[in-house]
Every structure is written in C-alpha cells, then in structure tokens.
Backbone bond lengths (Angstrom), bond angles and torsions (degrees), N, CA, C in turn:
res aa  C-N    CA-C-N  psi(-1)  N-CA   C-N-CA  omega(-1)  CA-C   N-CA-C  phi
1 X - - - 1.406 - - 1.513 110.61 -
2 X 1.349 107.98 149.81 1.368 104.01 -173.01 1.753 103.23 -106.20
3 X 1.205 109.35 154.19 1.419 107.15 -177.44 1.354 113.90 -104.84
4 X 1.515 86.63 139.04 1.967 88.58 -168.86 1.441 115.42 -72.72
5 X 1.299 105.80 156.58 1.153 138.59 -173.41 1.574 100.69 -37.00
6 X 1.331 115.45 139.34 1.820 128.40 160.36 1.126 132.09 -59.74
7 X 0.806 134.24 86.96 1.452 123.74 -172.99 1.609 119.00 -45.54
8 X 1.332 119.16 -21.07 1.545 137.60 -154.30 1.556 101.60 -113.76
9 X 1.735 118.53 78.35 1.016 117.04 172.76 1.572 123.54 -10.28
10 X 1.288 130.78 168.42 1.322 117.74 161.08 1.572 117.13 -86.60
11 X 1.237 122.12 -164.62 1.344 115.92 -164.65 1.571 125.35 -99.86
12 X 1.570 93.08 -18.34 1.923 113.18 156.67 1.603 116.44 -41.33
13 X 1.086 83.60 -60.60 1.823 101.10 -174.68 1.559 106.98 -72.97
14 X 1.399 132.29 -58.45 1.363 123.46 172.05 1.667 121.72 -47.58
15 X 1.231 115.61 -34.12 1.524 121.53 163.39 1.222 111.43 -54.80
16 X 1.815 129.34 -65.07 1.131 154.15 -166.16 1.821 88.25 -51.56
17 X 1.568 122.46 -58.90 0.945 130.17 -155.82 1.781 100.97 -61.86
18 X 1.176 108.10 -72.18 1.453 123.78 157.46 1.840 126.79 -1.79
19 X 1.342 69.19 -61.98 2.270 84.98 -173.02 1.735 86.45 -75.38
20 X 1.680 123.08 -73.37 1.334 102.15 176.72 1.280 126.52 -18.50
21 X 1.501 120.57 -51.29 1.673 119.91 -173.98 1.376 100.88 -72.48
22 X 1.572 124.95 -16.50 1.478 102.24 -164.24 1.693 98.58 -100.59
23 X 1.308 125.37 -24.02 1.261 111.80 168.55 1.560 138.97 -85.22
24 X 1.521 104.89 -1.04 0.938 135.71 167.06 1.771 101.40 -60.83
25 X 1.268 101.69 -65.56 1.798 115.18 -163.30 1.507 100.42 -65.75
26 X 1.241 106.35 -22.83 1.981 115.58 -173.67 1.449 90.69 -74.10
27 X 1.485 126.75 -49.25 1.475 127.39 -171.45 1.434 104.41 -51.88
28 X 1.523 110.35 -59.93 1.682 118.52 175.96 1.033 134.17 -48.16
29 X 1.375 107.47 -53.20 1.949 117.18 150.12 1.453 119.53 -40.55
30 X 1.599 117.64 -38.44 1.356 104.70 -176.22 1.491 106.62 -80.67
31 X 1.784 95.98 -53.57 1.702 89.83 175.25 1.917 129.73 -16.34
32 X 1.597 80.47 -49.19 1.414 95.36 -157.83 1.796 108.76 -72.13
33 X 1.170 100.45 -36.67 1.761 102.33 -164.35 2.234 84.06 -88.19
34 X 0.968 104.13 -9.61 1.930 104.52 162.98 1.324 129.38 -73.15
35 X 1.366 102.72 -32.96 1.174 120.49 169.23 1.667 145.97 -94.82
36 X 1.830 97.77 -11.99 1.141 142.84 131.69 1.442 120.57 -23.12
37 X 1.824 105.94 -78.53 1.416 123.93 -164.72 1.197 86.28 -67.35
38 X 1.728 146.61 -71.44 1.512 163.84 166.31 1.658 96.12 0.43
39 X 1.520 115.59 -94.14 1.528 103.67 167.94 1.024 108.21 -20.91
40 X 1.964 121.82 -82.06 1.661 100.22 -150.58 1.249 111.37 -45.44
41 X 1.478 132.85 -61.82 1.232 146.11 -169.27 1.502 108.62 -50.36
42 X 1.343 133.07 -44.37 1.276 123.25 145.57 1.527 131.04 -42.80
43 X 0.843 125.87 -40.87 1.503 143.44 158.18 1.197 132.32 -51.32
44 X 1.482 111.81 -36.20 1.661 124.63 157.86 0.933 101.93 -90.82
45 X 0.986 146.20 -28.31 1.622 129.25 172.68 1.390 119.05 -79.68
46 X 1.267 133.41 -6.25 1.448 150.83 173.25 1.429 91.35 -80.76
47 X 1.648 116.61 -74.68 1.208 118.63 173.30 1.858 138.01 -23.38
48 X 1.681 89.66 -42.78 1.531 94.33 -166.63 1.703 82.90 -100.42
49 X 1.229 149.39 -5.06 1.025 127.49 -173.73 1.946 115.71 -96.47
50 X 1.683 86.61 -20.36 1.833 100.47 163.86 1.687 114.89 -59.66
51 X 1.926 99.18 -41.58 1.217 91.77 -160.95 1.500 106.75 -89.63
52 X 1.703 134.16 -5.86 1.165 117.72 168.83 1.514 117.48 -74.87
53 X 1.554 115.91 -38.82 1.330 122.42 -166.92 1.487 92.48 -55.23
54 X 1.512 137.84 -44.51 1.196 131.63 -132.95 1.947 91.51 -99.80
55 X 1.313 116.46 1.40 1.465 124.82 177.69 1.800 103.49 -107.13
56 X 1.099 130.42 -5.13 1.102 141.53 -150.25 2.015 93.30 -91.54
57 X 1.628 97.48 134.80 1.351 98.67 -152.42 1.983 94.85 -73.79
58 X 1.213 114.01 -25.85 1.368 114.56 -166.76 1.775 96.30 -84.36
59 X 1.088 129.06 -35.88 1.301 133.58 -177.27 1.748 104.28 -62.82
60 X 1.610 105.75 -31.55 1.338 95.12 -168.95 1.445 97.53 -74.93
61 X 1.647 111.01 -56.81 1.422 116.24 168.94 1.478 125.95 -10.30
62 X 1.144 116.80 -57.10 1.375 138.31 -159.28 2.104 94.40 -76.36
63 X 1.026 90.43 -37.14 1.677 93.44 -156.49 1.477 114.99 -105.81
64 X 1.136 103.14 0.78 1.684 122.75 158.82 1.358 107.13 -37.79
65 X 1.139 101.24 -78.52 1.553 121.14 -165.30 1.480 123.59 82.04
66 X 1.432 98.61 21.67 1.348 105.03 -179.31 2.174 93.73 -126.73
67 X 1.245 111.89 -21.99 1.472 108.33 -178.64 1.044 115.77 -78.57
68 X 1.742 106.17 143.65 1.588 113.79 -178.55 1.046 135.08 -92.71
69 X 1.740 148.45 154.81 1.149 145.09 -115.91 2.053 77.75 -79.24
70 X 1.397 116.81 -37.33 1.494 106.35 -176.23 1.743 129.27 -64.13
71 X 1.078 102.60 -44.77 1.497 122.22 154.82 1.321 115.97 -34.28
72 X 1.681 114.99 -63.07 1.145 109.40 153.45 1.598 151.47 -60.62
73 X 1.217 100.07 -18.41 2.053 114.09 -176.41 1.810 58.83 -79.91
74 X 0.702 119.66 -88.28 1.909 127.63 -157.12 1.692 107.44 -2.43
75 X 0.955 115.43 -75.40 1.712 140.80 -179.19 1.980 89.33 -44.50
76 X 1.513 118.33 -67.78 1.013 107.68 -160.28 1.402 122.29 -76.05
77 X 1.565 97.80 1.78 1.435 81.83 175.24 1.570 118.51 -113.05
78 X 1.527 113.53 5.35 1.404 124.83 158.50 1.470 114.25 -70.18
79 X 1.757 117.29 -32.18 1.092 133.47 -177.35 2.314 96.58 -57.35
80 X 1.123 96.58 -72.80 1.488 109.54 -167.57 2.064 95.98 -59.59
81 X 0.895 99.34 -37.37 1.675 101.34 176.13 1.611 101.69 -53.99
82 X 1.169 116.77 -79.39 1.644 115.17 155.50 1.357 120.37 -7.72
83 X 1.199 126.49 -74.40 1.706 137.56 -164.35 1.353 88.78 -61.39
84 X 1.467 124.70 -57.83 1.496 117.39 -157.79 1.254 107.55 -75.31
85 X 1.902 131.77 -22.66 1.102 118.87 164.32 1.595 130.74 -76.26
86 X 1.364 102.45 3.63 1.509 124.51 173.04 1.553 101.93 -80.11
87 X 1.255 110.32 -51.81 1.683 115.65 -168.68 1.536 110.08 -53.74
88 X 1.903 102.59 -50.26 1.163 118.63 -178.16 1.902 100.72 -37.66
89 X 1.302 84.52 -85.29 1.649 99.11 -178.04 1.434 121.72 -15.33
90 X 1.325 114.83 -55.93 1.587 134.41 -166.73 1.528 98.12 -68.66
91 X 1.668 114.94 -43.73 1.522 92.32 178.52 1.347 99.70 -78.54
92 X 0.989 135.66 -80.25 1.433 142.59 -158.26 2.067 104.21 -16.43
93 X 1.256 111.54 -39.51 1.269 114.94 -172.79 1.798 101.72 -86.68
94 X 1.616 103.46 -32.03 1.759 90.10 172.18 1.774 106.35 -66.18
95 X 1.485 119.16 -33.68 1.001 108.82 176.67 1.663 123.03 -67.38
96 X 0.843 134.16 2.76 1.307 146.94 167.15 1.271 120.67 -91.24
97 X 1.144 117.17 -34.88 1.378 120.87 157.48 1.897 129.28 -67.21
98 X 1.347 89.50 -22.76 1.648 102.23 171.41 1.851 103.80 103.18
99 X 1.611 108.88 5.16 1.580 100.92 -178.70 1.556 98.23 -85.64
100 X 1.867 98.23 146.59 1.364 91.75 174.95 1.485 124.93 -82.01
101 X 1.325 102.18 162.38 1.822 124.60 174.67 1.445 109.49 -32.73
102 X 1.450 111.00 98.63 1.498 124.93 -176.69 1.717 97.30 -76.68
103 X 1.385 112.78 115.72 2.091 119.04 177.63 1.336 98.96 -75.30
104 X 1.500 129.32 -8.63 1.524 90.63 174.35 1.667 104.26 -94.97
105 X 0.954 104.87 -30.77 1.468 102.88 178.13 1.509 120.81 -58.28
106 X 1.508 121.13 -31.50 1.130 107.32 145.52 1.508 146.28 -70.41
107 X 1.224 111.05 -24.52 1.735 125.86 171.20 1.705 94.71 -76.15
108 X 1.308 121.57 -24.82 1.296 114.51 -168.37 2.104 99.86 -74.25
109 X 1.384 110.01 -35.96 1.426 131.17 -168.46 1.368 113.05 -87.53
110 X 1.640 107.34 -4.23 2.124 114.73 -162.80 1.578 65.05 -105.07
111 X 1.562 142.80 -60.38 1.443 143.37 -168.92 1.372 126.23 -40.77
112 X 1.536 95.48 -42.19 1.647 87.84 170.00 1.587 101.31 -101.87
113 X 1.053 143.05 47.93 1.285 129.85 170.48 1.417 93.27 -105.34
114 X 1.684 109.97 -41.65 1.484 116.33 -155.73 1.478 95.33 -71.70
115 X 1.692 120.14 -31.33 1.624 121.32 -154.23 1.871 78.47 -74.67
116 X 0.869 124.10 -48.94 1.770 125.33 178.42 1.173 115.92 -3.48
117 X 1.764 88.12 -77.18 1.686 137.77 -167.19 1.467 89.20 -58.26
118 X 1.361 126.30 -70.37 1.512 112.41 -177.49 1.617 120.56 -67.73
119 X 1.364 115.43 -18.61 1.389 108.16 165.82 1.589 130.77 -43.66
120 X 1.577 88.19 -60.85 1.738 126.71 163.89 1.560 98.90 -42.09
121 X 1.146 145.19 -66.55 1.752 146.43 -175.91 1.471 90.90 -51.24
122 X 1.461 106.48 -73.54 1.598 101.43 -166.18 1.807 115.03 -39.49
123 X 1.055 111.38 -30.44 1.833 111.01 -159.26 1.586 94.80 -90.46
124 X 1.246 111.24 -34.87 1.543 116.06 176.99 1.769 118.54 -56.83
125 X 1.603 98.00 -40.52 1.310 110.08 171.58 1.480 123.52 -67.87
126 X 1.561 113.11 -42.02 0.946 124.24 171.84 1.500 122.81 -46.23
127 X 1.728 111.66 -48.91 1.071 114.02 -162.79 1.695 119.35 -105.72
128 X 1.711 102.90 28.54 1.431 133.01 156.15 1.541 99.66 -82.99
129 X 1.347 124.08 -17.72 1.701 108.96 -148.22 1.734 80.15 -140.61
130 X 0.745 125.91 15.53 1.641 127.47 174.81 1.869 114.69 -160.98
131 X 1.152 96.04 161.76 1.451 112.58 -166.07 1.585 110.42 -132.90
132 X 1.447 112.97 103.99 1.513 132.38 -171.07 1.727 91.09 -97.70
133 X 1.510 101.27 99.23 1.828 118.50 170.19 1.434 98.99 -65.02
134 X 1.135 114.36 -30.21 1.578 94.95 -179.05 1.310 133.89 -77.79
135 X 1.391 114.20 -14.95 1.442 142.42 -143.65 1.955 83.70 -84.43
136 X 1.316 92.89 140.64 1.626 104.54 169.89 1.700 112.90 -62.34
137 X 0.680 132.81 -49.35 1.386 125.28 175.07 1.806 104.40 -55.44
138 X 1.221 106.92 -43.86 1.787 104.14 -172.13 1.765 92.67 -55.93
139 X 1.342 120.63 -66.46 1.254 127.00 -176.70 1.343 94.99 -46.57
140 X 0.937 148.81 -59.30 1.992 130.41 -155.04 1.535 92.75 -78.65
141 X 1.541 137.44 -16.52 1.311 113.28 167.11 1.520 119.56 -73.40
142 X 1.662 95.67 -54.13 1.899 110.70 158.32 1.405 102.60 -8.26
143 X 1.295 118.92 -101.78 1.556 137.00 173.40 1.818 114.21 -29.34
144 X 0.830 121.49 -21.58 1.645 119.80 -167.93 1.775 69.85 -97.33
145 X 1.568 134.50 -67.81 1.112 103.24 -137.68 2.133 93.51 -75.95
146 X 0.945 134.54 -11.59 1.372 140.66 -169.70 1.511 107.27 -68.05
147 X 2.019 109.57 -45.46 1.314 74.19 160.49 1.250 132.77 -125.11
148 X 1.531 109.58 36.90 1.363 117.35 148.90 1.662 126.13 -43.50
149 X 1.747 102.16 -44.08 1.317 104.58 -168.97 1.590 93.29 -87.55
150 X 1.001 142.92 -25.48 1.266 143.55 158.90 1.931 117.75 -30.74
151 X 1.303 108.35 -66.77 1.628 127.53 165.22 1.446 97.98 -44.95
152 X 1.340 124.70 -53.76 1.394 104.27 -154.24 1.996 108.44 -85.01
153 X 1.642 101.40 -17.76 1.322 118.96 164.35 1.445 118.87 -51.78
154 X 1.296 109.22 -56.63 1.337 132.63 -163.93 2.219 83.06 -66.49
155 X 0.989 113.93 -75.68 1.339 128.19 -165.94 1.983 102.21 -36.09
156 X 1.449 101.80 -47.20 1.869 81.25 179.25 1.139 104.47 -147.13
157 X 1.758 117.03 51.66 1.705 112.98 146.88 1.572 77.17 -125.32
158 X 1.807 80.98 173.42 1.615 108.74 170.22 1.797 102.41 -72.31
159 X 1.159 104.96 -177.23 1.938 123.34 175.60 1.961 103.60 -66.29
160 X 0.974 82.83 -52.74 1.678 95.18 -165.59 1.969 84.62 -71.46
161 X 0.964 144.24 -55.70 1.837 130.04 -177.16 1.463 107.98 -67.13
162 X 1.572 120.15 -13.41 1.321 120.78 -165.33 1.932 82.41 -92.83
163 X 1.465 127.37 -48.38 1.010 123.89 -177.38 1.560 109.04 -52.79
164 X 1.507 117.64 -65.99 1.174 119.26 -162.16 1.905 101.60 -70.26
165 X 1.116 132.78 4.03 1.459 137.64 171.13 1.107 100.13 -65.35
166 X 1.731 113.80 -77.19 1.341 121.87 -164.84 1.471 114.73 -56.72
167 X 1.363 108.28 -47.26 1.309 111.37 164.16 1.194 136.78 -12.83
168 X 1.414 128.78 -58.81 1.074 170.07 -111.42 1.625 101.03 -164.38
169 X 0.792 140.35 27.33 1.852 160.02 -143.92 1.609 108.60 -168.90
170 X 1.055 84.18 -64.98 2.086 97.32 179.25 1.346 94.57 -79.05
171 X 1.297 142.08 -78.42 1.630 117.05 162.30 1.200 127.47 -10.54
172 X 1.049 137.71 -56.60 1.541 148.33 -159.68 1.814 98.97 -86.72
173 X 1.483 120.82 -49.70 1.134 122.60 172.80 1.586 121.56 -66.07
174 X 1.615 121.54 -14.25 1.257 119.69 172.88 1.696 110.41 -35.33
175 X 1.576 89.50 131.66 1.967 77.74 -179.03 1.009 150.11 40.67
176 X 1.572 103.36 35.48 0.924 144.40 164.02 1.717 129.86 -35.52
177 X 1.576 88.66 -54.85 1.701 91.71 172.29 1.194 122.02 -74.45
178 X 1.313 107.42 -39.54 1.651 115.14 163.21 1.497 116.70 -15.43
179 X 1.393 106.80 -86.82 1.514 129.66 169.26 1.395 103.76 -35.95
180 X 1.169 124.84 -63.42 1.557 132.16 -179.14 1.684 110.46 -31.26
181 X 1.877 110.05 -50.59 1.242 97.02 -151.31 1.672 98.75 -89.54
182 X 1.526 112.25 -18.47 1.423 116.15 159.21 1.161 132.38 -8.97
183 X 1.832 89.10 -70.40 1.069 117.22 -161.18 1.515 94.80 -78.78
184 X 1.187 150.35 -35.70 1.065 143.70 -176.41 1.576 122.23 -72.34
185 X 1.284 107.15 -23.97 1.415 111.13 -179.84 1.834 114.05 -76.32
C-alpha cells in the first residue's frame, strides 16, 4: 500500500516559501519608506515653489491690483529679457565647450527678442493713451509748470503771500499722485 500523501509540505519549499515572504515584505518596506521620502520631497517642493512664485516680481505686479497695463508690459518684458539673457549664456558656454549650436535654443532666443520688440510697441502705445506721474519726463513737466506758477506768484503778491501760497500749495498737493492716478483709472 502506498501511503498517502502529506499534507505538510517538506521543508525545502516552506523555507523557499518563507524567504519569498520575507523579501517580498523587504520590497514593501522599502517601497514604502520611498515613497514616504517622495511625498516629503514632493511637499517641499510644492512648498518652496508656492513661496517663490508668490515673491516673483511680475506675479507681484500682476496681483497688486493697483498696477497699470504699463507697469505691467514693464515687468514682462525685463522678465523675457532675463530668459533670453539666460539662453544667450547657455549657448555661448556650450560653445566653449566645443558642443554644437543647439537651433532650438536659438529660435527659442530670436522668440523672445521679437516678444520684446512687441512688448516695447505695446508700452509705447500705451503711453500715448496714458500718463506715468512718475516717469521723469512727467516730473520735469510737474516742475516747469510749479515754477511757472511760482514767476507769476512772485510777480503780484508780496514774499510773505508768495510764502503763505506755496505753503498752502504743497499742503494741498500732499499725495497728489495718488489722487491723480485715481482719477485716471
């Protein structure tokens, strides 16, 4: 008679079985504390990428809500001036190394020159149809007309009405531009 079968594998295979389960769980353990570090590291990098955008001079620009469409072409086109002087750089140093002249990087660098070039139109246009109080030329008119009214002060009050004028002038002009751009918007 033959004797039936064991129910109790032999002990080759229960070992074999064993180490499978244990390197298996080593895989999972690593997975896991891998995927762990991944979040965090995803997570600081979410983190630090909120907090540059939100320092970012054109982002602030934009989100003011007080800057004007010129202010803004302004920001973006120092922004793209930047990138393209980055591009510049990157070839100039591949060329130093002896790698050849990468074409997208130049079509990428002819792109923002042109977005520039049209930046430059746009702000030009703009500032036919708008008035930047801050702008040095606005100030040298400011002043031409300040002491225009000054001359004509001086010409028919006394010193002491010419004093108490201005006086009472620079008071009145406090924050001045403020109001100005108000009123312009």
């Amino acid at each position: 008679m033959s004797k039936p079968p064991s129910l109790v594998p032999p002990s080759n295979v229960c070992d074999l079985a064993a180490v499978r389960l244990t390197q298996q769980s080593v895989r999972e353990r690593r997975a896991a504390r891998e995927s762990l570090a991944n979040m965090a590291y995803n997570a600081e990098m979410t983190s630090a990428r909120e907090e540059f955008v939100a320092k970012d001079s054109l982002v602030q620009a934009t989100t003011q809500g007080k800057a004007d469409p010129a202010t803004i072409l302004k920001a973006i086109r120092t922004e793209i001036a930047r990138e393209q002087a980055e591009l510049r750089f990157q070839r100039l140093e591949a060329e130093k190394q002896g790698r050849a002249k990468d074409p997208a990087a130049s079509k990428n660098r002819i792109d923002a020159l042109v977005k520039i070039a049209h930046i430059e139109l746009e702000i030009r246009k703009l500032g036919a149809e708008s008035i930047d109080l801050k702008s040095e030329h606005f100030q040298r008119v400011f002043a031409l007309w300040i002491d225009s009214i000054r001359e004509v002060a001086v010409e028919l009050f006394t010193p002491e009405q010419v004093d108490l004028f201005f006086n009472s002038l620079t008071t009145k002009l406090d924050g001045w531009e403020t109001r100005a751009a108000d009123v312009l918007r």
